[in-house]
C-alpha positions as CSV (number, residue, x, y, z in Angstrom):
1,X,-14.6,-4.8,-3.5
2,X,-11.0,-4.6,-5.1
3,X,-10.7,-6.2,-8.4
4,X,-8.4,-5.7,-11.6
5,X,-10.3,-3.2,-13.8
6,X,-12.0,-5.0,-16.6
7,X,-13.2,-3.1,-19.0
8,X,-12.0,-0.5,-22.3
9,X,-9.1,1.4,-20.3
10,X,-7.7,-1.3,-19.1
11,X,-7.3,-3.1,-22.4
12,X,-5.8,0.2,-23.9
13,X,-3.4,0.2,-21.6
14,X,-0.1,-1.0,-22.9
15,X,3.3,-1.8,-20.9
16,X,6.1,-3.4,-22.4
17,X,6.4,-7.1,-20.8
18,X,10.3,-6.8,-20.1
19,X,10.5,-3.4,-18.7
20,X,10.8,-3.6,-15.3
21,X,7.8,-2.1,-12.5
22,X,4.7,-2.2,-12.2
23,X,1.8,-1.1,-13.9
24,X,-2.0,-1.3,-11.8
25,X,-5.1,0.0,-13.0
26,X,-7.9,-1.1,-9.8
27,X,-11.5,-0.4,-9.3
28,X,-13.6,-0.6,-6.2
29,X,-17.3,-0.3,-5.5
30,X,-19.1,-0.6,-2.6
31,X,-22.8,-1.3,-3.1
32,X,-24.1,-0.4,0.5
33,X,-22.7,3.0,0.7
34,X,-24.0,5.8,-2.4
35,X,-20.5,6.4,-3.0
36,X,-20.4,5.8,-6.3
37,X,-16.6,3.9,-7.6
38,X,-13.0,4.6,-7.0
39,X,-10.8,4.2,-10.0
40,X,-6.5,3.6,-9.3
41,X,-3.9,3.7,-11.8
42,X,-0.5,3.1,-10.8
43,X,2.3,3.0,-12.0
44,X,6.0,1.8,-10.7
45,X,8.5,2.6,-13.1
46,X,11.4,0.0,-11.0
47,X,11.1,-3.2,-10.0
48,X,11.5,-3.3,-6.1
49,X,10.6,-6.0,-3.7
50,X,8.0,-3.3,-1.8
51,X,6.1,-2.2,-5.0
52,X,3.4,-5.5,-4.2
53,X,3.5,-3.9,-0.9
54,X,2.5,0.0,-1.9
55,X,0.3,-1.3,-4.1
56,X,-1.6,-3.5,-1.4
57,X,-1.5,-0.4,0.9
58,X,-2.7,1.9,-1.5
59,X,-5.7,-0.2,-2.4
60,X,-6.2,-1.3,1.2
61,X,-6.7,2.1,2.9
62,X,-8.4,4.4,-0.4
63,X,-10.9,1.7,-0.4
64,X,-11.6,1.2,3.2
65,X,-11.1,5.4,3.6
66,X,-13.3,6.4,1.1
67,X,-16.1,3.9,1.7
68,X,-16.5,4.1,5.3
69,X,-15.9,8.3,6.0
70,X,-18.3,9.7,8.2
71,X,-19.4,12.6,5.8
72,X,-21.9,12.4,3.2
73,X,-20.0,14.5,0.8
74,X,-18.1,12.6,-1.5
75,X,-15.8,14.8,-2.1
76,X,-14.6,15.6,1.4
77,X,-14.6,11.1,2.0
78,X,-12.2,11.4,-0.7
79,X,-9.6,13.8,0.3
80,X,-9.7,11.8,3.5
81,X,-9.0,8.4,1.9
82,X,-5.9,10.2,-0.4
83,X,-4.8,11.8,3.5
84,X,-5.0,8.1,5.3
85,X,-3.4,6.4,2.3
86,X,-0.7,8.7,2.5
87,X,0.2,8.4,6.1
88,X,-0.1,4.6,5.8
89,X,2.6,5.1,2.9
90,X,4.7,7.2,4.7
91,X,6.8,4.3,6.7
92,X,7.2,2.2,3.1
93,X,8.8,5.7,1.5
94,X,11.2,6.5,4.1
95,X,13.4,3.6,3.2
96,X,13.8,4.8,-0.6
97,X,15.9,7.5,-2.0
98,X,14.1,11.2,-2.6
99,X,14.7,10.2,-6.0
100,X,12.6,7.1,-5.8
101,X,9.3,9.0,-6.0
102,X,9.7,10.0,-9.2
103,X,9.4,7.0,-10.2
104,X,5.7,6.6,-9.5
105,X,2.8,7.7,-11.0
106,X,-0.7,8.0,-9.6
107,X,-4.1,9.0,-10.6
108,X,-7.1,8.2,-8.5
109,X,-10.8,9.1,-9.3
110,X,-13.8,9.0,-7.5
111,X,-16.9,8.6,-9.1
112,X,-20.5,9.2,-8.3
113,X,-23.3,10.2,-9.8
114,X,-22.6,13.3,-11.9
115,X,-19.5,14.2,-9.5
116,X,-16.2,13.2,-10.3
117,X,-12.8,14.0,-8.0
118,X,-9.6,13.6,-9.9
119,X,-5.9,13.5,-8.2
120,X,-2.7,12.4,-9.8
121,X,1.0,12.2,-8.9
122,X,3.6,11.7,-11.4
123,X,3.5,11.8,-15.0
């Protein structure tokens, strides 16, 4: 279900190997559900001993949100995923400085069919 993202984008995507962060670009697909793909790119500007941590929450509860929502429409599963991820991030974000947050950068899309839901954080 969670994998590194394998294709074009991700081999356009260029980060200079000594700056410091983080840098994720994730796909997930479920092939039971007619949801369609989820698509993650984040970004950490600073290294931080928690970034493995956001990251892994992040992909943990979009995926398993978005995926398993009781509604058919997509686009209502995936406001609920970006909701659930949020509060699941909220205990990881207290402990960092106001300033801290802009330091990441976010854009999730869902995919399916002929609909696509877009969402980004950041620059």
């Amino acid at each position: 279900m969670d994998k590194p993202y394998q294709n074009q984008i991700a081999h356009r995507v260029r980060r200079q190997e000594s700056a410091p962060g983080l840098l994720k670009i994730l796909e997930w697909s479920d092939k039971k559900t007619e949801r369609g793909a989820l698509l993650a790119f984040i970004e950490i500007e600073t290294a931080d001993r928690d970034n493995a941590n956001i990251v892994k929450t992040l992909s943990s509860e979009l995926s398993k949100q978005y995926f398993n929502a009781l509604t058919e429409a997509n686009e209502f599963a995936f406001e609920h995923a970006l909701d659930r991820a949020n509060i699941a991030l909220k205990d990881i974000l207290l402990s960092k400085p106001k300033s801290w947050l802009a330091r990441i950068h976010l854009a999730v899309m869902a995919v399916s069919g002929s609909e696509v839901h877009l969402t980004g954080v950041g620059r």
